[in-house]
C-alpha positions as CSV (number, residue, x, y, z in Angstrom):
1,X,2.5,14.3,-10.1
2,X,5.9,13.3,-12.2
3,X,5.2,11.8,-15.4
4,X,8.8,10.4,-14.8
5,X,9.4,6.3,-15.0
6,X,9.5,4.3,-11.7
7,X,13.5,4.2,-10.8
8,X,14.4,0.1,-11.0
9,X,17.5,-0.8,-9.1
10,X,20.8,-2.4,-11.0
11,X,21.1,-4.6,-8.7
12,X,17.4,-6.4,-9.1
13,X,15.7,-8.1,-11.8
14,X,12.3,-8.4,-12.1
15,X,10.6,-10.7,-14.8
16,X,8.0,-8.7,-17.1
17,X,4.9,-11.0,-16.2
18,X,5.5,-10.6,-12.3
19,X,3.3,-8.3,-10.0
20,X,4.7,-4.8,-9.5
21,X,4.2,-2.5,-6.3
22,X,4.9,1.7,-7.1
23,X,4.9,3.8,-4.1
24,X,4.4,7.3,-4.8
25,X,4.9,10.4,-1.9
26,X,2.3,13.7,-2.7
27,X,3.0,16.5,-0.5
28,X,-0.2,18.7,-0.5
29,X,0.3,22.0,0.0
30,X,-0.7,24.3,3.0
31,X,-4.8,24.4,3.6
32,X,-5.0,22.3,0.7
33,X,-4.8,18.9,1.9
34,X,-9.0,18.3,2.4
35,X,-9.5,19.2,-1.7
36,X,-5.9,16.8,-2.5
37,X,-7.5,13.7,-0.7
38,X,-11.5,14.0,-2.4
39,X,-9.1,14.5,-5.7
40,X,-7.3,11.5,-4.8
41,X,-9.9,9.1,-3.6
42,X,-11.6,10.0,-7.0
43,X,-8.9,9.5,-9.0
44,X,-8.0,6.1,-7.7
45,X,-12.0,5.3,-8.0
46,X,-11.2,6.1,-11.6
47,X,-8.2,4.6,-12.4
48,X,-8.9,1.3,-10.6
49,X,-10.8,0.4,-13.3
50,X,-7.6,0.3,-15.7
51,X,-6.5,-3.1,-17.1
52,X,-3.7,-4.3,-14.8
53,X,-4.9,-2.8,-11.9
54,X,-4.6,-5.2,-8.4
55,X,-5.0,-2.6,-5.5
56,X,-4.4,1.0,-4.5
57,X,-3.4,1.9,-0.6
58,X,-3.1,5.7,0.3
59,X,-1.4,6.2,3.8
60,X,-2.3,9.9,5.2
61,X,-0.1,11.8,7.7
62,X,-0.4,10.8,11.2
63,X,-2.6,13.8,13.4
64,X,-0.1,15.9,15.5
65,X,3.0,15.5,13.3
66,X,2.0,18.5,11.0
67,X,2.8,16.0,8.0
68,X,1.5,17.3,4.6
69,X,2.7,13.9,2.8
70,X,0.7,11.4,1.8
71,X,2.0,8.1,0.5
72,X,0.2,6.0,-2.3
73,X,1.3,2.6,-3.5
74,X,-0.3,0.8,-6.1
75,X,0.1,-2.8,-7.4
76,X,0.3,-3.9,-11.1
77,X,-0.3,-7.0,-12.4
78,X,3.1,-6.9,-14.5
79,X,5.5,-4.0,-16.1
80,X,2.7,-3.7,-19.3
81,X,0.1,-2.8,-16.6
82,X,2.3,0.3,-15.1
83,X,3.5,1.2,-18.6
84,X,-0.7,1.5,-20.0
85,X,-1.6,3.4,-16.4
86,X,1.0,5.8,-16.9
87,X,0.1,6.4,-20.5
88,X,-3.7,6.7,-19.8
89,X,-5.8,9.7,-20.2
90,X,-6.8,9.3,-16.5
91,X,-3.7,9.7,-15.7
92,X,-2.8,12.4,-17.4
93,X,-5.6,14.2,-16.1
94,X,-4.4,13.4,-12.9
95,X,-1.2,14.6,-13.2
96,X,-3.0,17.9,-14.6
97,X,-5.2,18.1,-12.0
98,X,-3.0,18.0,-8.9
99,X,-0.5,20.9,-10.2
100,X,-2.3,23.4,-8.0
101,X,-3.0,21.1,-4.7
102,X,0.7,20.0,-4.1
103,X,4.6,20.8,-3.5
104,X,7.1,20.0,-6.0
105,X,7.1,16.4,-8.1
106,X,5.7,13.1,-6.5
107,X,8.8,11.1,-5.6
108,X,8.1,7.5,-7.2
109,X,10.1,4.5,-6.4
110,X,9.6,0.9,-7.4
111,X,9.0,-1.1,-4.2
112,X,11.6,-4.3,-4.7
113,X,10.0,-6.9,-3.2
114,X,12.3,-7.3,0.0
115,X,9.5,-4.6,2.0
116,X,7.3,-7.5,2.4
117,X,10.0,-8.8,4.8
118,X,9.9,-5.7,6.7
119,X,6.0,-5.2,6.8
120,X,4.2,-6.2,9.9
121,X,1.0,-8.2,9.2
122,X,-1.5,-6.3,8.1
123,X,0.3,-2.9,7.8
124,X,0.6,-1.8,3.9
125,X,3.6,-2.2,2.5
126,X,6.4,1.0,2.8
127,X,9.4,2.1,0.7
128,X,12.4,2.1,3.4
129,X,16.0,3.2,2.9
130,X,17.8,0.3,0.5
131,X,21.0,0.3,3.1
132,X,18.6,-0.3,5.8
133,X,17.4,-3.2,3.8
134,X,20.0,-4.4,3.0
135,X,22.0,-4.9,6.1
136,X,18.8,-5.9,8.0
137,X,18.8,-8.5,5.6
138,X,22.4,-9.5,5.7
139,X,22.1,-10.1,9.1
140,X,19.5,-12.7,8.6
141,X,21.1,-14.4,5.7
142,X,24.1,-14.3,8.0
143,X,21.9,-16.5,10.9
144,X,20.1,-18.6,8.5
145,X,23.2,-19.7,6.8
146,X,25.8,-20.4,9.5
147,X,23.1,-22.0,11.9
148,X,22.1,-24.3,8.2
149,X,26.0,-24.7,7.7
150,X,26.4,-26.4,11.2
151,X,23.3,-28.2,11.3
152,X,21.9,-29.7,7.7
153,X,24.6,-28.7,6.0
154,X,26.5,-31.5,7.9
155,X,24.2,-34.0,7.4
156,X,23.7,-33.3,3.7
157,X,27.0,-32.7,2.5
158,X,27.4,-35.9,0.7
159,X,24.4,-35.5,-1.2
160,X,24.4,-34.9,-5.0
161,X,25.3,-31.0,-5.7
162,X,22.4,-30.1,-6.8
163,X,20.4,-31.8,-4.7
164,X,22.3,-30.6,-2.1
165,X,21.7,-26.9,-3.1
166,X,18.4,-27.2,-3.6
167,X,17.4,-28.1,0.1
168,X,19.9,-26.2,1.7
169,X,18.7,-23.0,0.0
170,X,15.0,-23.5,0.0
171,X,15.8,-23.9,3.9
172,X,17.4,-20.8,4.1
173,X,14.7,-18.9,2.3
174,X,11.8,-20.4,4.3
175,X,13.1,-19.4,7.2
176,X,14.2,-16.1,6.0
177,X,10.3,-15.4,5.2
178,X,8.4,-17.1,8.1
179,X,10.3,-17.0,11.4
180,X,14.4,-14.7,10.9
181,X,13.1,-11.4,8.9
182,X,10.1,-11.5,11.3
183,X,12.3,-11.7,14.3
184,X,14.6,-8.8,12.9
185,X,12.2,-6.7,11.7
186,X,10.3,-6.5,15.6
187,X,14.2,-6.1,17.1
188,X,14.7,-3.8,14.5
189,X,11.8,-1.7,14.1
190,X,12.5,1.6,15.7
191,X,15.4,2.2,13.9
192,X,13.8,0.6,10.4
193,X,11.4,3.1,10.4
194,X,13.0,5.7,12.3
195,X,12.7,8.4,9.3
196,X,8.8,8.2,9.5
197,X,8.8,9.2,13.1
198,X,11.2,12.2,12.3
199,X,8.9,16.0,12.2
């Protein structure tokens, strides 16, 4: 596994004390794939009991695609938390260990925080193309606003600025959680996750 630093987008900020989700892709190699998940599971027994540690979810190839990837994504309690587990002897040994059970470098991405938009309940979370993302999410923002603009908006407008903003935009985001981005993400679920269904 790469020892390199989770990649954080320019364009998002994340505050050092919030929770952190890694997602990490292992392909193992041919015949090897049995021996790469006991050294897995026993390596996330291991390291689980780190300081900082808040849950480990390992998704396995799906039987019948001939898939040798397996995708693990871990949650930290804040930035320290990753920083210590990738820094820790267990780790290390990991990252030792695995050399001769997988393909090329782990690909590691920082998970942004927008997935949980596009996860359907009780599936684990999963790092999806940023442009994909991003124009789902535009779309909804796009909805959310212009229906707020016509409706609310009207009735608010001559309300203090600030108090103005501060309903119109917790509006916009409680409906962008719990009823739009659920809507889009069901309409738009074949081609969200079209690269997973690919051989």
């Amino acid at each position: 596994m790469s020892t390199m630093s989770p990649q954080r987008s320019a364009f998002y900020f994340r505050p050092m004390n919030e929770p952190i989700h890694i997602a990490v892709i292992r392909t193992a190699k041919p015949g090897r794939e049995a021996e790469f998940e006991r050294a897995l599971h026993e390596f996330v027994q291991r390291s689980l009991t780190l300081p900082g540690q808040q849950g480990v979810h390992i998704i396995r190839p799906a039987p019948g695609t001939g898939s040798r990837e397996y995708g693990i994504i871990r949650k930290f309690a804040n930035r320290d938390a990753l920083t210590a587990f990738h820094e820790s002897p267990e780790y290390r040994a990991w990252t030792e260990a695995v050399v001769h059970l997988t393909e090329g470098s782990a690909r590691t991405e920082e998970l942004c925080g927008l997935e949980s938009w596009f996860t359907m309940p009780g599936a684990p979370l999963r790092a999806l193309p940023k442009w994909k993302m991003a124009l789902a999410t535009y779309l909804g923002v796009l909805a959310v606003v212009m229906s707020l603009a016509l409706t609310l908006g009207r009735v608010i407008q001559s309300w203090n600025f600030i108090l103005n903003n501060i309903v119109f935009n917790a509006c916009v985001v409680v409906l962008l959680t719990w009823v739009v981005m659920p809507v889009i993400t069901r309409i738009l679920h074949s081609w969200l996750y079209a690269e997973e269904r690919k051989p």
